[in-house]
py3Dmol code that shows the C-alpha trace and the ligand (Angstrom):
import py3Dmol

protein = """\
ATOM      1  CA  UNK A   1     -10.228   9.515  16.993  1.00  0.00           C
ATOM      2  CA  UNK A   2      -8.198  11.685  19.207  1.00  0.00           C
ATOM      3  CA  UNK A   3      -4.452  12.868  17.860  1.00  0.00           C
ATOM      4  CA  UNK A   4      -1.768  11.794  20.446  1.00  0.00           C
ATOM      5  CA  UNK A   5       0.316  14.717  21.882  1.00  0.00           C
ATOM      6  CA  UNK A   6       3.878  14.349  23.571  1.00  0.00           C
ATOM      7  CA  UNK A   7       4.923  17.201  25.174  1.00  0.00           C
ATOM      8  CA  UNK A   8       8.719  18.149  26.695  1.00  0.00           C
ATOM      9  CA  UNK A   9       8.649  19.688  29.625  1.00  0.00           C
ATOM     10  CA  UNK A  10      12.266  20.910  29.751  1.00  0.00           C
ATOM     11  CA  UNK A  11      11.367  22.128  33.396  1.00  0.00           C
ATOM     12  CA  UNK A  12      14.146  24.505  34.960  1.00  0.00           C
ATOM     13  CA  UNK A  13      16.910  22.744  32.953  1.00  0.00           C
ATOM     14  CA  UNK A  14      19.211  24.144  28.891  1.00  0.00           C
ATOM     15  CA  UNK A  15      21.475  27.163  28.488  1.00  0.00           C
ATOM     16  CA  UNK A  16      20.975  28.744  24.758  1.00  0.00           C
ATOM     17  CA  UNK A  17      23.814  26.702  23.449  1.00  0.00           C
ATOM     18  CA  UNK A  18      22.007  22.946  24.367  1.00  0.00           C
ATOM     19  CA  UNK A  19      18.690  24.285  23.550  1.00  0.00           C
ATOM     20  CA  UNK A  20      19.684  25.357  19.416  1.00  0.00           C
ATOM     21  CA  UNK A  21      21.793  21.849  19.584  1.00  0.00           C
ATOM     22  CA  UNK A  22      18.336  19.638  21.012  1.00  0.00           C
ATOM     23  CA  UNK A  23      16.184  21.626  19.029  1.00  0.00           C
ATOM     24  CA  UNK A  24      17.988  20.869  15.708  1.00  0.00           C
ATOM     25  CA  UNK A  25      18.679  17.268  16.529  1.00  0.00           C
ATOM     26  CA  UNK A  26      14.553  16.877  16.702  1.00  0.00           C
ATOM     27  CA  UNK A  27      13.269  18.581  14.043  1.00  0.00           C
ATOM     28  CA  UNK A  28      15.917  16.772  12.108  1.00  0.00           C
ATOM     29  CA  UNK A  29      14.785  13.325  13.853  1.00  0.00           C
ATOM     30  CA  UNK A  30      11.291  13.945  14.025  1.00  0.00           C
ATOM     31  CA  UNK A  31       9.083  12.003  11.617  1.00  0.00           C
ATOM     32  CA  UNK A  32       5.773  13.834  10.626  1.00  0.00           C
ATOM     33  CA  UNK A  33       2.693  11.671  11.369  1.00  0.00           C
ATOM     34  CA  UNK A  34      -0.581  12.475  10.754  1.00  0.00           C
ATOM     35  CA  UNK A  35      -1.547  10.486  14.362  1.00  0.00           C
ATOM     36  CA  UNK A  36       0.687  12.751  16.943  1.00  0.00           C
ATOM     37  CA  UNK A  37       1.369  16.381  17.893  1.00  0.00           C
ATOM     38  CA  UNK A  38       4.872  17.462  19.242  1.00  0.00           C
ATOM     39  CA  UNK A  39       4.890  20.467  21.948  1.00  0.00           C
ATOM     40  CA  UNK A  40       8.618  21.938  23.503  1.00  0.00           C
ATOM     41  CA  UNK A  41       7.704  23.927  26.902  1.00  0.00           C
ATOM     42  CA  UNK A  42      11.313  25.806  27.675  1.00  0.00           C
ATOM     43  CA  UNK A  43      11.753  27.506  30.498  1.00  0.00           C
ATOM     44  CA  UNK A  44      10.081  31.233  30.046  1.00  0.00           C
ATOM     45  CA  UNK A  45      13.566  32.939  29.343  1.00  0.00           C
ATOM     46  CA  UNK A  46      14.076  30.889  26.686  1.00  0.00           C
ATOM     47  CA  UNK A  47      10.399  30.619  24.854  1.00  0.00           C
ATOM     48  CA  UNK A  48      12.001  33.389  22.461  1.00  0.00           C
ATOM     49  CA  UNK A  49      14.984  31.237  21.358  1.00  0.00           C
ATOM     50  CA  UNK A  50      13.159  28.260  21.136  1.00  0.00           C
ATOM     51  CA  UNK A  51      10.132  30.067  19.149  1.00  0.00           C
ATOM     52  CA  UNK A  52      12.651  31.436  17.254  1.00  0.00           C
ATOM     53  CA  UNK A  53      14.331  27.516  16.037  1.00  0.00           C
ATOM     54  CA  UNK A  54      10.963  25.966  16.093  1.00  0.00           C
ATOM     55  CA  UNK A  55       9.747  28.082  13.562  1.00  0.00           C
ATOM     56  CA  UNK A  56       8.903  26.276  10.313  1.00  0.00           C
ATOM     57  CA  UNK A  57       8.587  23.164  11.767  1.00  0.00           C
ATOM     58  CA  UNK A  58       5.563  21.440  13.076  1.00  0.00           C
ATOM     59  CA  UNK A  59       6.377  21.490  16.490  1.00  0.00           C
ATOM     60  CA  UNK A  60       4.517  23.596  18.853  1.00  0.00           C
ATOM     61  CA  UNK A  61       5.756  25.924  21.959  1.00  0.00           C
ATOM     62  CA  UNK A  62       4.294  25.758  25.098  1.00  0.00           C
ATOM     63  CA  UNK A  63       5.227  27.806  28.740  1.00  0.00           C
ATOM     64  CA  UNK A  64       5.329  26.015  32.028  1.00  0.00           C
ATOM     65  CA  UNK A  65       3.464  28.380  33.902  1.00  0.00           C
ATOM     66  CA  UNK A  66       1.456  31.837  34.113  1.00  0.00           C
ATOM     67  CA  UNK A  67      -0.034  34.451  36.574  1.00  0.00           C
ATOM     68  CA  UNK A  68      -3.847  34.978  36.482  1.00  0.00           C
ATOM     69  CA  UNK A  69      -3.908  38.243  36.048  1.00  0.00           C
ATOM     70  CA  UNK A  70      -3.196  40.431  33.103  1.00  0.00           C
ATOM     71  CA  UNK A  71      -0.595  42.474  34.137  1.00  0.00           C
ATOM     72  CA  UNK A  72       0.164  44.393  36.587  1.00  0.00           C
ATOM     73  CA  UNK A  73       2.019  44.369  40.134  1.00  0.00           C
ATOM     74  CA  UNK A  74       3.518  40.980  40.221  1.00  0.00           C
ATOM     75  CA  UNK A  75       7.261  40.841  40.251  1.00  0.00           C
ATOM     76  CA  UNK A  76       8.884  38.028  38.991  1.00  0.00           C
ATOM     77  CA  UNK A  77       5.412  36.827  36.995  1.00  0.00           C
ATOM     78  CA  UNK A  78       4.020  36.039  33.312  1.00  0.00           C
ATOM     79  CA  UNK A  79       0.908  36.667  31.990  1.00  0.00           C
ATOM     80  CA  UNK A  80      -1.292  34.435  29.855  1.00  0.00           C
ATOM     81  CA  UNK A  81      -1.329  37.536  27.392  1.00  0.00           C
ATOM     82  CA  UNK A  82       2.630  37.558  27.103  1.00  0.00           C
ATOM     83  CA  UNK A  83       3.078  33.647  26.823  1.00  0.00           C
ATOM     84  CA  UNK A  84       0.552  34.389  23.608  1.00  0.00           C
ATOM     85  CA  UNK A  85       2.411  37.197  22.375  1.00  0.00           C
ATOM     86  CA  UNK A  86       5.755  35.349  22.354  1.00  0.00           C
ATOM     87  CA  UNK A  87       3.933  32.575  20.022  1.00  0.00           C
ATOM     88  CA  UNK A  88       2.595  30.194  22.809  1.00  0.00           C
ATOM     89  CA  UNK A  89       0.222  28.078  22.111  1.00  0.00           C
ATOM     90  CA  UNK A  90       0.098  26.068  25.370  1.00  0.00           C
ATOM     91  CA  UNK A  91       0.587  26.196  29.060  1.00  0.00           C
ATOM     92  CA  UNK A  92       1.207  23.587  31.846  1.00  0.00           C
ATOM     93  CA  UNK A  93      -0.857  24.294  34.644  1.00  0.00           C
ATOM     94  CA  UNK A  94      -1.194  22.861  38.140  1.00  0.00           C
ATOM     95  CA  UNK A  95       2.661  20.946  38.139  1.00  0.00           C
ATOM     96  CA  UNK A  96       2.939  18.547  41.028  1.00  0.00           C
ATOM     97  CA  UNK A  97       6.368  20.823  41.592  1.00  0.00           C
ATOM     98  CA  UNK A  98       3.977  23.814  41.779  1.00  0.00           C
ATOM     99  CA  UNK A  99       1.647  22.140  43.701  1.00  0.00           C
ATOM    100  CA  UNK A 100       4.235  21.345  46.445  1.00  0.00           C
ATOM    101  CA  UNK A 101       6.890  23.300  45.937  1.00  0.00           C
ATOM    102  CA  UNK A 102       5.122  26.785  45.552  1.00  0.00           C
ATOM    103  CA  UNK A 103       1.817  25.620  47.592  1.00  0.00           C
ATOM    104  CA  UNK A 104      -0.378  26.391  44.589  1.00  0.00           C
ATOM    105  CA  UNK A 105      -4.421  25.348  45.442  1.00  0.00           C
ATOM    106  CA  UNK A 106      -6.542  23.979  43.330  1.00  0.00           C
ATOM    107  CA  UNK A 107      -8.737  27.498  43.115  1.00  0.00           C
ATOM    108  CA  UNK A 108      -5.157  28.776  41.896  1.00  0.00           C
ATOM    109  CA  UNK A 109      -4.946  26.441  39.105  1.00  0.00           C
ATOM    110  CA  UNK A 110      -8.336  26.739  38.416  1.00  0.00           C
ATOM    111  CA  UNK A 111      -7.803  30.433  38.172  1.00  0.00           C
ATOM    112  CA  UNK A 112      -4.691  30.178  35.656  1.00  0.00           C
ATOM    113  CA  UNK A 113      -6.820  27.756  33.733  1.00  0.00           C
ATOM    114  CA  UNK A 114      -9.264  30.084  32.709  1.00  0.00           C
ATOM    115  CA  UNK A 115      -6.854  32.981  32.230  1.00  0.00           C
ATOM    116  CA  UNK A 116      -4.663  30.776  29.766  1.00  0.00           C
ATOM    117  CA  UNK A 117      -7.971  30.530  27.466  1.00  0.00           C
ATOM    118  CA  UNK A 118      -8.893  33.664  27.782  1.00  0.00           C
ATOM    119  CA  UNK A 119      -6.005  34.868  25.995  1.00  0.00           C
ATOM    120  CA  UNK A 120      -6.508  31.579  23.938  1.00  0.00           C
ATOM    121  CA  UNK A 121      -3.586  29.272  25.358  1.00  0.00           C
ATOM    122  CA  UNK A 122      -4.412  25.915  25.579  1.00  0.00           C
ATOM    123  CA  UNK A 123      -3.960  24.775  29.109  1.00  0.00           C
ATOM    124  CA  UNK A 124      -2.535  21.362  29.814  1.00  0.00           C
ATOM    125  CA  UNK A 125      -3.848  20.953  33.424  1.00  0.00           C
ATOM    126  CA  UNK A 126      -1.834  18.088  36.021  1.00  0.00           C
ATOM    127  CA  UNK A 127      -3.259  16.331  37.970  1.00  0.00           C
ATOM    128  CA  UNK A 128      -2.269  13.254  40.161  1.00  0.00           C
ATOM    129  CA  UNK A 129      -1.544  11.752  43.557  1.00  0.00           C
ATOM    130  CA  UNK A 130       1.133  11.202  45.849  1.00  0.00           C
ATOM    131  CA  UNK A 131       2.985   8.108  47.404  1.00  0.00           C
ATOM    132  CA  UNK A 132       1.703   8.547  50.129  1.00  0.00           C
ATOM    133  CA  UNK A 133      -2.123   9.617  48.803  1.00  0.00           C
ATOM    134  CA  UNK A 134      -1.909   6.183  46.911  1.00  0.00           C
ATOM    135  CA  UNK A 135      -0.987   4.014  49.596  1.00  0.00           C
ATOM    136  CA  UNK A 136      -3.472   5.711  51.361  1.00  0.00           C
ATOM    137  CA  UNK A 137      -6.495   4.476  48.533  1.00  0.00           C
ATOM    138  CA  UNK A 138      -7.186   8.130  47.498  1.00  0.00           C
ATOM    139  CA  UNK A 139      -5.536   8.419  44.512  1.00  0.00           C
ATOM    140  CA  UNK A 140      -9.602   8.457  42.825  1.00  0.00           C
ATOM    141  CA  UNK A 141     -10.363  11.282  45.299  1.00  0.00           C
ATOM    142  CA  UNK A 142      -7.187  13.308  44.993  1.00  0.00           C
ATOM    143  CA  UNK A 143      -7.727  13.087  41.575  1.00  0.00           C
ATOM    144  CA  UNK A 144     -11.433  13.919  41.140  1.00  0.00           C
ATOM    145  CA  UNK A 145     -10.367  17.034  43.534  1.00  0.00           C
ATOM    146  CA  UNK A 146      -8.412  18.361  41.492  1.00  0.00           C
ATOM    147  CA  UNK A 147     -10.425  17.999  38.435  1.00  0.00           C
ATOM    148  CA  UNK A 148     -13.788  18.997  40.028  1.00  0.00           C
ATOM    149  CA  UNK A 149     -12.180  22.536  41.023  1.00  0.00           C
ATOM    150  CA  UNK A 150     -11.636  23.431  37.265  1.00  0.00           C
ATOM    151  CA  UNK A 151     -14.742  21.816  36.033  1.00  0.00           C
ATOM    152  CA  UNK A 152     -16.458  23.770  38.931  1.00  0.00           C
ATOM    153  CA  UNK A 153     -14.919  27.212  37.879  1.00  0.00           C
ATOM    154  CA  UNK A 154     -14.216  27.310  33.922  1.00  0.00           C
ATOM    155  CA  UNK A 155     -17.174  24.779  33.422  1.00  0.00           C
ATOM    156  CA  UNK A 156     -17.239  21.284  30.894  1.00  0.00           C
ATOM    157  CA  UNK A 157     -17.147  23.584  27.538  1.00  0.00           C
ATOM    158  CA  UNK A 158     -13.511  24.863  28.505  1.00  0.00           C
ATOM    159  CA  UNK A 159     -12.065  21.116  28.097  1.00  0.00           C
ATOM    160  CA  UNK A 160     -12.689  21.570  24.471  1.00  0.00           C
ATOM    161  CA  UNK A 161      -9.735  23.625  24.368  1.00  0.00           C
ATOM    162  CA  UNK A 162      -7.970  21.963  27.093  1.00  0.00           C
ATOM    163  CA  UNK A 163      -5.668  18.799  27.500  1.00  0.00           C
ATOM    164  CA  UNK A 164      -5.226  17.194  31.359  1.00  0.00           C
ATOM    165  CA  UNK A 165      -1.774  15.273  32.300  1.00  0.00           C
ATOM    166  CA  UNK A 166      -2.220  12.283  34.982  1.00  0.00           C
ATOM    167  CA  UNK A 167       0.944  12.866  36.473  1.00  0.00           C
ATOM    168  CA  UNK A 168       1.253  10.496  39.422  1.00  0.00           C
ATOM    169  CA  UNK A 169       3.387  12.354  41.780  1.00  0.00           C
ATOM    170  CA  UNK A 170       5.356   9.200  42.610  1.00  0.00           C
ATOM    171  CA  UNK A 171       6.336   8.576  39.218  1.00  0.00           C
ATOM    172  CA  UNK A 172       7.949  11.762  38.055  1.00  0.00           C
ATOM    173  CA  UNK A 173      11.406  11.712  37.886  1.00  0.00           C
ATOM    174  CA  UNK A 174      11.955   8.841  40.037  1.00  0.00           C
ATOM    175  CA  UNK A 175      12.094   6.124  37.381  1.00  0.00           C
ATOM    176  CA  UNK A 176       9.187   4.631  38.699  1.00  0.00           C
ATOM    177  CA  UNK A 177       6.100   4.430  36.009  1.00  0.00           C
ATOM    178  CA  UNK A 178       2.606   3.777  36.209  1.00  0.00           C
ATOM    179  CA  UNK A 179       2.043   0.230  34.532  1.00  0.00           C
ATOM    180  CA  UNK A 180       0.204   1.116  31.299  1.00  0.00           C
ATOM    181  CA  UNK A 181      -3.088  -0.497  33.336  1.00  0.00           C
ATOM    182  CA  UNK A 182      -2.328   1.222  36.524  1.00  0.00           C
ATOM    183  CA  UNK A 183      -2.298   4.574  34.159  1.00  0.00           C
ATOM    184  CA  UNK A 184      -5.268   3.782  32.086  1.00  0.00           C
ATOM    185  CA  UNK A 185      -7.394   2.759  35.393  1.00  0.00           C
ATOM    186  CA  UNK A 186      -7.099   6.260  36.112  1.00  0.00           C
ATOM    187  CA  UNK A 187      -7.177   8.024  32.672  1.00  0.00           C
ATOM    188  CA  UNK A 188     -10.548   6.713  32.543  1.00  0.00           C
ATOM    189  CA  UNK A 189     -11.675   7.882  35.715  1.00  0.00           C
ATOM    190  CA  UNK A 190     -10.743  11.175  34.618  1.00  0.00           C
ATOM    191  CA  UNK A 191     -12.677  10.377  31.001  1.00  0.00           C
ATOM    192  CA  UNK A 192     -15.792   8.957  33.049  1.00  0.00           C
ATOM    193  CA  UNK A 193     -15.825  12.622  35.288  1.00  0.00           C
ATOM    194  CA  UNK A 194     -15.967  14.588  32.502  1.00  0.00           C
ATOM    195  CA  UNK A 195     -18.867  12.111  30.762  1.00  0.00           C
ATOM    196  CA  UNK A 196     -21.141  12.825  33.300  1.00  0.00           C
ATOM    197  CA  UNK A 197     -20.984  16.499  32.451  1.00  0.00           C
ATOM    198  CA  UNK A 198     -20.895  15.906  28.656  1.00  0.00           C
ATOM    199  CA  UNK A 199     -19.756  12.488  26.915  1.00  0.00           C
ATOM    200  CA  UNK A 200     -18.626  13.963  23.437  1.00  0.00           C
ATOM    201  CA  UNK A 201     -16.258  16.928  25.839  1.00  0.00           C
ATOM    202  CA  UNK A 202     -15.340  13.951  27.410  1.00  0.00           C
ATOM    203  CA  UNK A 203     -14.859  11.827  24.192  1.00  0.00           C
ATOM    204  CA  UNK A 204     -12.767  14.492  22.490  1.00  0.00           C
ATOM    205  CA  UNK A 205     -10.341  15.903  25.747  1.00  0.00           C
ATOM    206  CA  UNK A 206      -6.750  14.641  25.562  1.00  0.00           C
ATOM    207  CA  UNK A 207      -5.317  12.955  28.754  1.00  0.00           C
ATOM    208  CA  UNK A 208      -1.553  12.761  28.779  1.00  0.00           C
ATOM    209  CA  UNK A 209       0.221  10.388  30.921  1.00  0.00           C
ATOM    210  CA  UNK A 210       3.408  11.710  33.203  1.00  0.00           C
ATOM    211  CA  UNK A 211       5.763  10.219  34.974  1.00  0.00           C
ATOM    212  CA  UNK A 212       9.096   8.574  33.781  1.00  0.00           C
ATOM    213  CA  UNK A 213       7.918   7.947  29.825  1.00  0.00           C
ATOM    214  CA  UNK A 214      10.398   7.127  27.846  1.00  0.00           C
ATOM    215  CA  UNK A 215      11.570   5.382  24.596  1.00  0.00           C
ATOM    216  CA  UNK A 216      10.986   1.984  26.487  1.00  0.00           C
ATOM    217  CA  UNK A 217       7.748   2.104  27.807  1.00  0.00           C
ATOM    218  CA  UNK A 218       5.990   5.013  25.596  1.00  0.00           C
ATOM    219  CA  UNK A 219       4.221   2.653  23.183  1.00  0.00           C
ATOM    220  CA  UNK A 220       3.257   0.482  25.530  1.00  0.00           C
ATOM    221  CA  UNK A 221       1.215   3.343  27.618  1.00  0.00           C
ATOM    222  CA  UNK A 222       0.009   5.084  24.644  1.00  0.00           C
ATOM    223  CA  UNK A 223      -1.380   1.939  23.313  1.00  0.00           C
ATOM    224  CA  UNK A 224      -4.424   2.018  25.941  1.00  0.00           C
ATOM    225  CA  UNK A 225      -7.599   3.741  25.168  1.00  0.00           C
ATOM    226  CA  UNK A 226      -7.719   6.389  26.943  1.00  0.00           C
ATOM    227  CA  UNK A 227      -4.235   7.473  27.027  1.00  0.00           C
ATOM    228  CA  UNK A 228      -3.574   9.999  24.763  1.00  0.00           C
ATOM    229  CA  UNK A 229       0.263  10.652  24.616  1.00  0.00           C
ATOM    230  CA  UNK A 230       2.945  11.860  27.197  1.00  0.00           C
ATOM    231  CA  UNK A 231       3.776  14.847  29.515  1.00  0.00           C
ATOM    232  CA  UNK A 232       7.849  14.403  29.452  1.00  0.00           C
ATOM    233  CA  UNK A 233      10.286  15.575  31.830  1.00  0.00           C
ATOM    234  CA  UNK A 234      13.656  13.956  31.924  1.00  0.00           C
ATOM    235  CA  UNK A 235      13.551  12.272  28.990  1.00  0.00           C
ATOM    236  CA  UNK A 236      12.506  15.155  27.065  1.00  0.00           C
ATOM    237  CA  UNK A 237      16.077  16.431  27.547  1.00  0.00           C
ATOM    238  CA  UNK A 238      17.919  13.880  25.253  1.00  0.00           C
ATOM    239  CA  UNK A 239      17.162  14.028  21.768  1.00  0.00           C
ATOM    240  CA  UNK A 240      17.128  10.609  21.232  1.00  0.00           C
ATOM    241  CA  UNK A 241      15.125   9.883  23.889  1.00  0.00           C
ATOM    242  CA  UNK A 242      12.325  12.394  23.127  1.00  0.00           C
ATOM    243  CA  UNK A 243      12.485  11.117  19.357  1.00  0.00           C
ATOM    244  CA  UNK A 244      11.565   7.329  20.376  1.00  0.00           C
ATOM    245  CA  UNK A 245       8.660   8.990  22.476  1.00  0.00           C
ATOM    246  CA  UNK A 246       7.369  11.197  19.612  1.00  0.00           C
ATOM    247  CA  UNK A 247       8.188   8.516  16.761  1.00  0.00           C
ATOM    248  CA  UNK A 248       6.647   5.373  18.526  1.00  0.00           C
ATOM    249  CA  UNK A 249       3.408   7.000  17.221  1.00  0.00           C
ATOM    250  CA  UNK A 250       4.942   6.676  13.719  1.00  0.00           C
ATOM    251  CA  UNK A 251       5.623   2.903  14.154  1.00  0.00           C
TER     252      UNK A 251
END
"""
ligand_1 = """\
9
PGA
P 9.586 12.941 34.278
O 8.717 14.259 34.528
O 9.306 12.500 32.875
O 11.013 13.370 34.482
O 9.143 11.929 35.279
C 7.415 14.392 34.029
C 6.835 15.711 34.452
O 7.114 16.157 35.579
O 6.090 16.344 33.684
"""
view = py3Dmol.view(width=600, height=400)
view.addModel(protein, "pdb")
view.setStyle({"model": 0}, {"cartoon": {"style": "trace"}})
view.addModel(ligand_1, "xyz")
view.setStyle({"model": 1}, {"stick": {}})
view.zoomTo()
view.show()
C-alpha cells in the first residue's frame, strides 16, 4: 500500500510575514494520518524560514529546483548538496514552467534527477502534456518522452527513491482539472512504463497528480488506484485550502 503525498508548491509567491502566518495555520490544522505525507516547497530564499517553522512537525521541506553540478561557476544557481544542507528532503524537477519558460530538456532534467539523489534528495520529477500536445493525441508519447529520458539515464532502481507528478500542462493554474479518469488513464500509463522495467519499482513509485487540486475535487482524484496524492500550486497558498487537500486523506 503506497502512503499518499500532497505537496505545496508555493512557486515564486510569500514574503516572511505570510509564510510564519500559513505555516502556523497548517501545522495547527493539519491532522496526522498514518495514510498521507505533507511536503512545503518555498521558494529557495525562504527554505531557511520555513525549515526553521516546520521544525517539530511532521511536515517535510522540499526546493523547487537545483543545478546539476556541485558547485561551482553558476551564478544565480543551487546545488543538490545545499538544498540537503538547509534540511531538504525533496526537489521538484522538470516543472512545466521550467520546461517552457527556461527551455529545460529532458537530458537536463534527467541530469538534475540524478544529482538530487546523489546528495540523497528525493526528486519529484513532472511530467505532462500540453493543450495543444493533447488535442494533438500525444499526450501518451509526450509523456513516455519524458519519462523514458530519466529511466534511460538514472536507470529503474532510482524510482525507489523517487516520486513523478502528472502535471497536465493545461490544467495548472487555469482551473481546468483532469477528470479523476482522464488523470488515472494516464497515471497508469506511467505505472505500466515503469512495470516493464520492474513491476514491484513500479508497484511502490508514487505518482502525484497536478493541476488545479483542490479541497473540491482532491478526494475524488486521490480515490483512483494509481493516483497517489497531489502536486499543489495555487491552492497550496491558502491554508484552508491546502488543509482540505491534506485532510481528505484523514476522512
Ligand atoms: P496549480 O499548480 O495547482 O496552481 O494548478 C500545480 C503545479 O504547477 O504544480
Amino acid at each position: 500500500m503506497r502512503k499518499g503525498l500532497v505537496a505545496a508548491n508555493w512557486k515564486m509567491n510569500g514574503l516572511r510575514q505570510s509564510n510564519a502566518t500559513l505555516i502556523d495555520v497548517l501545522k495547527a490544522g493539519l491532522k496526522s494520518s498514518p495514510n498521507v505525507e505533507v511536503l512545503v516547497c518555498p521558494p529557495a530564499v525562504y527554505l531557511e524560514q520555513v525549515g526553521a517553522e516546520l521544525d517539530g512537525s511532521l511536515v517535510m521541506l522540499g526546493a523547487q529546483n537545483l543545478h546539476p553540478q556541485q558547485s561551482g561557476a553558476f551564478t544565480g544557481e543551487l546545488s543538490a548538496e545545499m538544498l540537503k544542507d538547509i534540511g531538504c528532503s525533496h526537489v521538484i524537477i522538470g516543472h512545466s514552467e521550467r520546461r517552457q519558460l527556461f527551455g529545460e530538456e529532458n537530458s537536463f532534467i534527467a541530469e538534475k534527477f540524478t544529482a538530487a539523489q546523489r546528495s540523497g534528495l528525493i526528486p519529484i520529477l513532472c511530467v505532462g502534456e500540453t493543450q495543444e500536445q493533447r488535442e494533438a493525441v500525444e499526450t501518451e508519447a509526450v509523456v513516455l518522452d519524458q519519462l523514458e529520458a530519466v529511466l534511460v539515464h538514472a536507470g529503474i532502481e532510482a524510482f525507489n527513491n523517487a516520486v513523478i507528478a502528472y502535471e497536465p500542462v493545461w490544467a495548472i493554474g487555469t482551473g481546468l482539472t483532469a477528470t479523476p479518469e482522464q488523470a488515472q488513464v494516464v497515471h497508469a500509463l506511467i505505472r505500466g512504463k515503469l512495470a516493464e522495467a520492474n513491476t514491484a519499482v513500479a508497484e511502490s513509485t508514487r505518482i502525484l497528480y497536478g493541476g488545479s487540486v483542490k479541497g473540491s475535487n482532491a478526494a475524488e482524484l486521490f480515490a483512483k488506484p494509481d493516483i497517489d496524492g497531489g502536486l499543489v500550486g495555487g491552492a497550496s497558498l491558502v491554508a484552508e485550502g491546502f488543509l482540505s487537500i491534506c485532510n481528505s486523506y484523514s476522512e
